[in-house]
N, C-alpha and C positions, 0 to 999 in steps of 0.2 A: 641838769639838776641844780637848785639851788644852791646856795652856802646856808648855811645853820646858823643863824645868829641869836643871840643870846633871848631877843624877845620874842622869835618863834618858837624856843623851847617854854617861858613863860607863860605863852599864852595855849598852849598846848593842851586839847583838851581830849575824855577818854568817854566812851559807852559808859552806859549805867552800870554798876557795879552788880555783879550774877554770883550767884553761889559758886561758892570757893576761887572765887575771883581776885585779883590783885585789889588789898587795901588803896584806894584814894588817897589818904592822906600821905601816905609812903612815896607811893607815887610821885605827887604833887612839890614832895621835899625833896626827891631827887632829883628833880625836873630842876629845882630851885638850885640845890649843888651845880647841879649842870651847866644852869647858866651862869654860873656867879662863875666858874672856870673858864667857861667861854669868853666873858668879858675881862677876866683876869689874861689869856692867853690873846685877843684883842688887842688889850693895852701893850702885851709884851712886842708883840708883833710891829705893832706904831712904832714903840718907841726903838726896838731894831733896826727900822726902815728909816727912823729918823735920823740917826746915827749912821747907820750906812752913806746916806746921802752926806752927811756932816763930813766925812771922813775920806768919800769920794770926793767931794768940794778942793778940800787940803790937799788931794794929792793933785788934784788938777792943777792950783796954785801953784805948790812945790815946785811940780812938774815946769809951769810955764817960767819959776824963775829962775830952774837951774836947766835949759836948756841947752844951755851955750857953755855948759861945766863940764870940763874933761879932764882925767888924771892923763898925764902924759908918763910917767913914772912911775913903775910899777914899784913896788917895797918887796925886801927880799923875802918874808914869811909872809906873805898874804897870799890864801889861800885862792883867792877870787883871782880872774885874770880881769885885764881892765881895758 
């Protein structure tokens, strides 16, 4: 199955309108909600992933430049063992 992206819901189109059928225009403006969310929930997504990678970056650095860092001495209230 596809992904639904915001311009296939835009361009999304319906039969002729039949008695006691769903108004068009209604339609058409929900269609319109829809994608404006889509593309809102899109952007959030990006910029999640953008972040994520940003942050997996830094730990990888951290990581490589405290590799060789070890407590030898534990403190008497620390809850952590080390």
């Amino acid at each position: 199955m596809q992904r639904l992206l915001p311009q296939h819901v835009r361009v999304a189109t319906f039969g002729t309108r039949r008695w006691r059928g769903l108004d068009p225009d209604q339609v058409y403006a929900y269609l319109d909600q829809l994608a404006d969310e889509l593309e809102r929930l899109t952007r959030d997504l990006v910029t999640a992933n953008t972040e994520g990678e940003r942050i997996r970056q830094a730990l990888r650095q951290w990581q490589s430049r405290h590799t060789g860092c070890r407590h030898t001495t534990a403190t008497p209230n620390s809850r952590w063992p080390r």
